[in-house]
DSSP file (Angstrom, degrees, kcal/mol; ACC not computed):
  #  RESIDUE AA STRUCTURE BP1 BP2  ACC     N-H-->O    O-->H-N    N-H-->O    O-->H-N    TCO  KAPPA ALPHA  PHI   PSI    X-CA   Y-CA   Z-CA
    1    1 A X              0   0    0      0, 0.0    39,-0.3     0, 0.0     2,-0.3   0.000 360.0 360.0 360.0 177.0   63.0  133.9    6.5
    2    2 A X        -     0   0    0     37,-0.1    29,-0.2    28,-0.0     2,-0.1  -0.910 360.0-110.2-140.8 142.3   63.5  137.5    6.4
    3    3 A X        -     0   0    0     37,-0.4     2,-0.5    -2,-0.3    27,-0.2  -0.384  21.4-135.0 -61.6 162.0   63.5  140.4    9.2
    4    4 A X  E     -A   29   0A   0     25,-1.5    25,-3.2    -2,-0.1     2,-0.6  -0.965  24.3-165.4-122.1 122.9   60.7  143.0    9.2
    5    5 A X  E     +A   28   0A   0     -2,-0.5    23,-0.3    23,-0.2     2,-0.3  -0.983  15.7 161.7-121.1 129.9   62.2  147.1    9.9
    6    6 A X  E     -A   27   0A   0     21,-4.2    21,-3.8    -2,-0.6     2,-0.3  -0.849  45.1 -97.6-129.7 162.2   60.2  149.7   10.7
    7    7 A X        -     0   0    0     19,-0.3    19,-0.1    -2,-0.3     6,-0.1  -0.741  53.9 -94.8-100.6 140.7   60.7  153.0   12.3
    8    8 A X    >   -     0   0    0     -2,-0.3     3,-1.9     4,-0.1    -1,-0.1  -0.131  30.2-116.6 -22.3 102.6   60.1  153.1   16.3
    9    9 A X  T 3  S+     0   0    0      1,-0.3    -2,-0.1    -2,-0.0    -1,-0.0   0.824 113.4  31.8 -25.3 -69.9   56.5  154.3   17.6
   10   10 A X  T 3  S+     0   0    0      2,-0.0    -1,-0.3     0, 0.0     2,-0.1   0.240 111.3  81.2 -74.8   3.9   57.8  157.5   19.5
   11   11 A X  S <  S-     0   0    0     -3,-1.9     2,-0.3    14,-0.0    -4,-0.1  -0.449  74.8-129.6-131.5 176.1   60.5  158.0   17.0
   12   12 A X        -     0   0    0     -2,-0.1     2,-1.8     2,-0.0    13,-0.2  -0.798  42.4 -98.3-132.1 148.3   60.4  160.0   12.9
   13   13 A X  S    S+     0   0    0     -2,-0.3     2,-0.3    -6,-0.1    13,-0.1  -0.702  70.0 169.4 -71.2  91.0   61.9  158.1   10.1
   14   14 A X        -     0   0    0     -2,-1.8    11,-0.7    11,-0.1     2,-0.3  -0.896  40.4-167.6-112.7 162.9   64.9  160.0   10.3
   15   15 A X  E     -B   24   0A   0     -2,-0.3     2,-0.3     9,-0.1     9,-0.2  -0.932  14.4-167.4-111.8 146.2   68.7  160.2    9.0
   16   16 A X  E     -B   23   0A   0      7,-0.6     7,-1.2    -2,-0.3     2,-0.5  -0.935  13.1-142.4-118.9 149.1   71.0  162.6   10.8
   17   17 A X        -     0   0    0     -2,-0.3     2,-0.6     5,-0.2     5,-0.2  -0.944  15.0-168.4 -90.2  91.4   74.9  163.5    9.0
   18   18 A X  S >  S-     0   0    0     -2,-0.5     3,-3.4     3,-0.2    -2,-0.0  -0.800  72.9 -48.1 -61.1 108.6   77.4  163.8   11.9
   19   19 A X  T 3  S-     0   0    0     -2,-0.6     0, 0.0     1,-0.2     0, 0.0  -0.258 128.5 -21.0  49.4-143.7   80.2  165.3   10.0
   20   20 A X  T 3  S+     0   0    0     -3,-0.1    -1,-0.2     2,-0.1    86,-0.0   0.573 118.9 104.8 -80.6 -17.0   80.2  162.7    6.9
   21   21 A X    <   -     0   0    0     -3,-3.4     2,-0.4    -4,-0.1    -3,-0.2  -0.181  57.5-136.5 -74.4 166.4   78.5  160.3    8.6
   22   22 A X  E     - C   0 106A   0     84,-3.6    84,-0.9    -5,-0.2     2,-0.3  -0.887  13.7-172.7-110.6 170.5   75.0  158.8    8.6
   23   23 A X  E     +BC  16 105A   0     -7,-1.2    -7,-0.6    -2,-0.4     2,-0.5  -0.905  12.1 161.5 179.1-167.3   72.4  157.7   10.6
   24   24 A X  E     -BC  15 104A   0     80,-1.4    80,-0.8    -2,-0.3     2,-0.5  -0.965  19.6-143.2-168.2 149.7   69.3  156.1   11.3
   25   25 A X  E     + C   0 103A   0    -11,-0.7     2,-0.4    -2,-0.5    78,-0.2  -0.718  27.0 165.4-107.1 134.0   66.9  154.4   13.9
   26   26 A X  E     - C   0 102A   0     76,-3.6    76,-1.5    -2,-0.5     2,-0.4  -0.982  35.9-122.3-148.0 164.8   64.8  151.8   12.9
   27   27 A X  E     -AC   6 101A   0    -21,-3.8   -21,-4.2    -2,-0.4     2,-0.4  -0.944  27.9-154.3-123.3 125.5   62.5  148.8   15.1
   28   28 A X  E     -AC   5 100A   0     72,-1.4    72,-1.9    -2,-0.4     2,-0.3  -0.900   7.1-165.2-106.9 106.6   63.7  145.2   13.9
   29   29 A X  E     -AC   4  99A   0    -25,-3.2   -25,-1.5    -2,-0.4     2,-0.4  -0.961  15.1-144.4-115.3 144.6   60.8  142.3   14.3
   30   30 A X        -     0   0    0     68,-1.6    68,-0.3    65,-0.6   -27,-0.2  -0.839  23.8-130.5 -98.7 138.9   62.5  138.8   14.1
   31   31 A X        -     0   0    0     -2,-0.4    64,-1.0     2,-0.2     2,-0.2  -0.211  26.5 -74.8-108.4-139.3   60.1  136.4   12.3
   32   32 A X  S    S+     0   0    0     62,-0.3     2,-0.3    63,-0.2    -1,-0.1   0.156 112.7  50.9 -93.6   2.8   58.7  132.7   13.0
   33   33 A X  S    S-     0   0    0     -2,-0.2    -2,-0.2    61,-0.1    61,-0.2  -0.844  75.9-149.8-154.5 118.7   61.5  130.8   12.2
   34   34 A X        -     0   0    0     59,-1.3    58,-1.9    -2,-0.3     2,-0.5  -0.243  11.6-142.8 -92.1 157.6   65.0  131.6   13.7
   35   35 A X    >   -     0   0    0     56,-0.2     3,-1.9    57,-0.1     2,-0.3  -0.985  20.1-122.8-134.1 139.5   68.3  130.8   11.5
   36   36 A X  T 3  S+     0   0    0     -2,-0.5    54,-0.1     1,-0.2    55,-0.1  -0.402 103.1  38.4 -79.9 161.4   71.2  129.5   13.4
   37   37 A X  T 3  S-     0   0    0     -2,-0.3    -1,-0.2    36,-0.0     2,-0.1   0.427 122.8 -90.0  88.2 -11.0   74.0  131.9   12.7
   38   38 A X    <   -     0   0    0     -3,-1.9     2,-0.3    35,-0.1    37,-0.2  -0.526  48.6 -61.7 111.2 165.3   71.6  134.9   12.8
   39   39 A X  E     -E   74   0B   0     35,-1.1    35,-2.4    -2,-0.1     2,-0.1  -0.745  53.4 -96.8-105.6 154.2   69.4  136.9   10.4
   40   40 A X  E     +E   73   0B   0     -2,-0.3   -37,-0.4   -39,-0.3    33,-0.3  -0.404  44.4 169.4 -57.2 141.6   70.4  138.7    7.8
   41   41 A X        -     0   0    0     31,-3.3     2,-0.1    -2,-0.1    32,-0.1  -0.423  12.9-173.4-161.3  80.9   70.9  142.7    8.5
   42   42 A X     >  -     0   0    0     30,-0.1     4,-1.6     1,-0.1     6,-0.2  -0.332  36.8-124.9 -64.9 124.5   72.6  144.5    5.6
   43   43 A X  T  4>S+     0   0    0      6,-0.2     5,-1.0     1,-0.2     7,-0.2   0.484 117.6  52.5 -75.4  -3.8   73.7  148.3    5.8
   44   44 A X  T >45S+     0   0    0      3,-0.2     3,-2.4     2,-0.1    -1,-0.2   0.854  96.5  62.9 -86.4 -24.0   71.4  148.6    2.5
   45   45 A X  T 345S+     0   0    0      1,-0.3    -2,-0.2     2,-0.2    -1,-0.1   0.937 108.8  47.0 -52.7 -46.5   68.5  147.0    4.2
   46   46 A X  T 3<5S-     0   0    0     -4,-1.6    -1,-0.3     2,-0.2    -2,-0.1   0.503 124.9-102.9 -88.3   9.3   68.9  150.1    6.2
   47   47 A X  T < 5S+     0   0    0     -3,-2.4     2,-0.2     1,-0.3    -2,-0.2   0.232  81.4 123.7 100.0   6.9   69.2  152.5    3.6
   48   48 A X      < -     0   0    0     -5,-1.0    -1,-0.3    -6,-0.2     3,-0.2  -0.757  59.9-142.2-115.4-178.1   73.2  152.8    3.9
   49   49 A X  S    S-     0   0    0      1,-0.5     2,-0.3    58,-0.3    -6,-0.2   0.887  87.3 -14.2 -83.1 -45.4   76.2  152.4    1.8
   50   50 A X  S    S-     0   0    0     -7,-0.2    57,-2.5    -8,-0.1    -1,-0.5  -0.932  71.2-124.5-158.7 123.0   78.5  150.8    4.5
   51   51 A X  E     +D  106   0A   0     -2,-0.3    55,-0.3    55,-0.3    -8,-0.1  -0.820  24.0 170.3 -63.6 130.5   78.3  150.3    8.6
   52   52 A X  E    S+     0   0A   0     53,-1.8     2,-0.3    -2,-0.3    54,-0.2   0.240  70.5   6.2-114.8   9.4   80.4  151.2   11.1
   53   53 A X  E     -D  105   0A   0     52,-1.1    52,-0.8     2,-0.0     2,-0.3  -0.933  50.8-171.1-177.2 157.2   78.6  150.7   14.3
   54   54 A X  E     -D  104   0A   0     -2,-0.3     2,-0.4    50,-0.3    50,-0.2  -0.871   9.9-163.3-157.4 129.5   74.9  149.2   15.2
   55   55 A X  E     -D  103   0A   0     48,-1.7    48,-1.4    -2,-0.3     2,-0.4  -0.995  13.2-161.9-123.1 131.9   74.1  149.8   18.7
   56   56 A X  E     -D  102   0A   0     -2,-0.4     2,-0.3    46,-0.2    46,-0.2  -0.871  10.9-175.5-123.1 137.4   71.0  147.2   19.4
   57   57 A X  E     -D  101   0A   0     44,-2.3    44,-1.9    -2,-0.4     7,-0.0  -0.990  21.9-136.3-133.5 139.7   68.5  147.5   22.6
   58   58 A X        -     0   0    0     -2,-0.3     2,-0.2    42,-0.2    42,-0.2  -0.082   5.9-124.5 -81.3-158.2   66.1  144.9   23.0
   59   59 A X        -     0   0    0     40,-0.4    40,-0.5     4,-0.1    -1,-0.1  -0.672  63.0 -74.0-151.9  64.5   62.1  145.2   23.9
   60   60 A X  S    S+     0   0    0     -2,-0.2    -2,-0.0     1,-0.1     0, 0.0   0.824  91.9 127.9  32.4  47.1   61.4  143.3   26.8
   61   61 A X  S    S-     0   0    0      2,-0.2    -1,-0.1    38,-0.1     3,-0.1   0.869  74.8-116.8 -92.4 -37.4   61.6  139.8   25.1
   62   62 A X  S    S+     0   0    0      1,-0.4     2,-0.3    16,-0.0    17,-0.2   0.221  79.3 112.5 108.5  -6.3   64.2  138.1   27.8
   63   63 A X        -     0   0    0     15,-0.1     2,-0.4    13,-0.0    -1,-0.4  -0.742  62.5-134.6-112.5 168.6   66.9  137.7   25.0
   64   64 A X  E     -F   77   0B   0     13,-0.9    13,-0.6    -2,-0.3     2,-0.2  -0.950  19.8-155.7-116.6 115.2   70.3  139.3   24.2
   65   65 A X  E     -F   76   0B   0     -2,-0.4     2,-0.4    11,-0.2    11,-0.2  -0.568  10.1-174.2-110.8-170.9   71.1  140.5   20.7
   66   66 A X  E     -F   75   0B   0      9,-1.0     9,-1.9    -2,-0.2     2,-0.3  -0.948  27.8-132.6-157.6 116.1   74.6  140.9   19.1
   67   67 A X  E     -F   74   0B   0     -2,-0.4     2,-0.4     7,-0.2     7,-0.2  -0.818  16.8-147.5 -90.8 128.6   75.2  142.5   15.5
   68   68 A X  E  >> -F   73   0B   0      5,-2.3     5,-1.5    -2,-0.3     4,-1.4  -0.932  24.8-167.3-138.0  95.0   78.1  139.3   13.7
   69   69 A X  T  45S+     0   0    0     -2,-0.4    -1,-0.2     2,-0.2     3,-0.1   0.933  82.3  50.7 -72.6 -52.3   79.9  142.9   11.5
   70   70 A X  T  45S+     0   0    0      1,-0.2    -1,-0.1     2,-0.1    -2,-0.0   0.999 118.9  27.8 -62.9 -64.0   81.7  140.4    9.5
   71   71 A X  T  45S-     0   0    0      2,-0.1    -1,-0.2     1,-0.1    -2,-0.2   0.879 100.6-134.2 -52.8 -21.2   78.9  138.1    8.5
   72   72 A X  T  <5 +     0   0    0     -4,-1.4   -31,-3.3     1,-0.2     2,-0.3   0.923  63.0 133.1  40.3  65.1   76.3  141.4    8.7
   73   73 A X  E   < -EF  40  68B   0     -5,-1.5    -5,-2.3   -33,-0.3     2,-0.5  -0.951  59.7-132.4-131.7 143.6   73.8  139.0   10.7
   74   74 A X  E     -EF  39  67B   0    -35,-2.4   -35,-1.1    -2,-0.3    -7,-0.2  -0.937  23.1-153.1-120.8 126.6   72.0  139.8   13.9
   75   75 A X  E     - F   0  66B   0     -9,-1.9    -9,-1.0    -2,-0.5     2,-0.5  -0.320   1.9-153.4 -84.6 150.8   72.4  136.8   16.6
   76   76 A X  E     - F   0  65B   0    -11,-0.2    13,-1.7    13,-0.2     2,-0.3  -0.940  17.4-175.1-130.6 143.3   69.7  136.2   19.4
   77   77 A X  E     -GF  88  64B   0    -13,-0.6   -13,-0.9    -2,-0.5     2,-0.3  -0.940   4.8-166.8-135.6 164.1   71.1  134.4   22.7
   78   78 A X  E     -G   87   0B   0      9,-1.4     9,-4.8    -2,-0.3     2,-0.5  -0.848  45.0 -94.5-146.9 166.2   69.1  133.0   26.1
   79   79 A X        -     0   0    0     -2,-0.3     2,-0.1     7,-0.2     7,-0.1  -0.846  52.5-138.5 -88.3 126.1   70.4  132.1   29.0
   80   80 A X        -     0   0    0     -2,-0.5     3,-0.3     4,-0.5    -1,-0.0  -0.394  15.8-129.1-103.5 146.9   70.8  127.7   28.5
   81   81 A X  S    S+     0   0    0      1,-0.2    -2,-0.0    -2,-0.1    -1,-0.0   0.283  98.3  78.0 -81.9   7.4   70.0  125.3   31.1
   82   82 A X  S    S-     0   0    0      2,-0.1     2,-0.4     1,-0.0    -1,-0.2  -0.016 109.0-113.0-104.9  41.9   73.6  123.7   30.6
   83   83 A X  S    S+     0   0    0     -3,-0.3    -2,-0.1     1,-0.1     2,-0.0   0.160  73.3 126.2   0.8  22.2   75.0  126.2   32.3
   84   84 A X  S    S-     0   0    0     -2,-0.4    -4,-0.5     1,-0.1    -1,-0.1  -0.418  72.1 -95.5 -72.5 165.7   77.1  128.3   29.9
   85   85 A X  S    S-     0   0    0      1,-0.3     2,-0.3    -6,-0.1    -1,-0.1   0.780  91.3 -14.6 -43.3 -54.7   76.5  131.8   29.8
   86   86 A X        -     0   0    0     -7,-0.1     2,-0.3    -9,-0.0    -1,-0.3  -0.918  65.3-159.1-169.5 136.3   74.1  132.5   26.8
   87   87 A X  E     -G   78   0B   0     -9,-4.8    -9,-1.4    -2,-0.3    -4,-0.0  -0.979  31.1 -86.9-127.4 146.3   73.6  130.0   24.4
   88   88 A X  E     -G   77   0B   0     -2,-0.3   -11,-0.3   -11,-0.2   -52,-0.0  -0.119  46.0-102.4 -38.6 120.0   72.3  130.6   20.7
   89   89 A X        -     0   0    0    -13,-1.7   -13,-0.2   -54,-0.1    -1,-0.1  -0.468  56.2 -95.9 -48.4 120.7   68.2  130.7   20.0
   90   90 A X    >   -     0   0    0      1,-0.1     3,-0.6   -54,-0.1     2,-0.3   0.382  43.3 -92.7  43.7 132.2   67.4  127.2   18.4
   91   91 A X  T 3  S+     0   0    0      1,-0.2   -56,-0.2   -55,-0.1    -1,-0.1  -0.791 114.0  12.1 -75.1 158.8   67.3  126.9   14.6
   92   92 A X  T 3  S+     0   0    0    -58,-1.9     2,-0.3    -2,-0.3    -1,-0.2   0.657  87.0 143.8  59.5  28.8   63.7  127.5   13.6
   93   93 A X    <   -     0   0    0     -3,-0.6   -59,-1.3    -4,-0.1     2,-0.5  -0.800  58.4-116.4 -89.9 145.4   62.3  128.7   17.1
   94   94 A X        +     0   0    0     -2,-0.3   -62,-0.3   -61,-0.2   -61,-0.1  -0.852  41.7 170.0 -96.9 130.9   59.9  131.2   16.4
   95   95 A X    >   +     0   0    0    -64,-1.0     3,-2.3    -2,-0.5   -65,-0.6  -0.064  31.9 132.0-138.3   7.1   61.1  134.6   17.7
   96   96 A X  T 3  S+     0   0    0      1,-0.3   -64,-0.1   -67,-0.1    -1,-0.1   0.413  74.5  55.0 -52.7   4.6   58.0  136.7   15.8
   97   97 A X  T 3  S+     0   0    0    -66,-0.2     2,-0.8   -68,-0.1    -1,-0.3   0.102  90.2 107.8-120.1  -3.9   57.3  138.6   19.2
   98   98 A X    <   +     0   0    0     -3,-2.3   -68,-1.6   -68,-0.3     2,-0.4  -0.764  45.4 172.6 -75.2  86.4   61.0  139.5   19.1
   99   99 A X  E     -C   29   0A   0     -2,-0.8   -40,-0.4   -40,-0.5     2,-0.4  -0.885  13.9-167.0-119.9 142.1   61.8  143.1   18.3
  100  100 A X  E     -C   28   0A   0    -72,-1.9   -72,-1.4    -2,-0.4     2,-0.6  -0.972   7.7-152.3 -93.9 102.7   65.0  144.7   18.4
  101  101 A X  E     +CD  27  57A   0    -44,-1.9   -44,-2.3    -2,-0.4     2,-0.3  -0.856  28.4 174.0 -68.4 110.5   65.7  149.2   18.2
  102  102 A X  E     -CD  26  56A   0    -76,-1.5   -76,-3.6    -2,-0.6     2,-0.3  -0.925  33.3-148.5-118.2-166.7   69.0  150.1   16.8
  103  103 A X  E     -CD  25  55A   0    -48,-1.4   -48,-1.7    -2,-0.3     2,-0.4  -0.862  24.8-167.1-122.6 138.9   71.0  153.2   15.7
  104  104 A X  E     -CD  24  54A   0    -80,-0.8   -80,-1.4    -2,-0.3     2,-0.4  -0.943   1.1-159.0-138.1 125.4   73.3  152.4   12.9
  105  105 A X  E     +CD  23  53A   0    -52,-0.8   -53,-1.8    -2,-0.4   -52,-1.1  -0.867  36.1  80.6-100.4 151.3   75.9  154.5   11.8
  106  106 A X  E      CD  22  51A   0    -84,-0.9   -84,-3.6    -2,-0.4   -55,-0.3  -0.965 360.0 360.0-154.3-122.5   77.7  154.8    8.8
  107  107 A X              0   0    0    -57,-2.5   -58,-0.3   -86,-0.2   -56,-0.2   0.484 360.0 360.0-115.6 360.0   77.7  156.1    5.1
């Protein structure tokens, strides 16, 4: 399955250039079937060349996410009843009520 980006209620589809750089804010919905290893999230998906930095804030779901720069996959965690720290979402759990904000810089 594929993630859904949209730009932010309160926010303007915008790109800003810091010096050489870009960037751009966008709202991330995960959909109905979760992939272990993460979803795909691509610096074209987001209308850049190449990323250097994703800063992720969730949206009151209860879960932790985590941008995987090598793979360019975004990771979902819970807190596990086996008592480790945060353990990976499930494959196929449906996470469609799962939305993500980030900022992504690059060119």
């Amino acid at each position: 399955m594929a993630l859904t980006i949209t730009v932010p209620g309160n926010a303007s589809d915008m790109t800003g250039v810091p010096g050489n750089n870009k960037y751009v804010i966008k709202r991330v919905q995960f959909d109905s079937s979760y992939l272990t290893n993460g979803e795909s999230l691509t610096a074209t998906q987001l209308g850049l060349e190449s990323l250097h930095m994703m800063l992720i804030s969730m949206e009151n779901s209860g879960y932790v996410a985590q941008y995987d720069y090598t793979n360019e996959k975004v990771l979902l965690y819970e807190a596990g009843a086996d008592g480790a720290i945060l353990d990976e979402v499930a494959n196929t759990t449906d996470v469609s009520a799962v939305y993500v904000r980030i900022l992504a810089f690059g060119r």
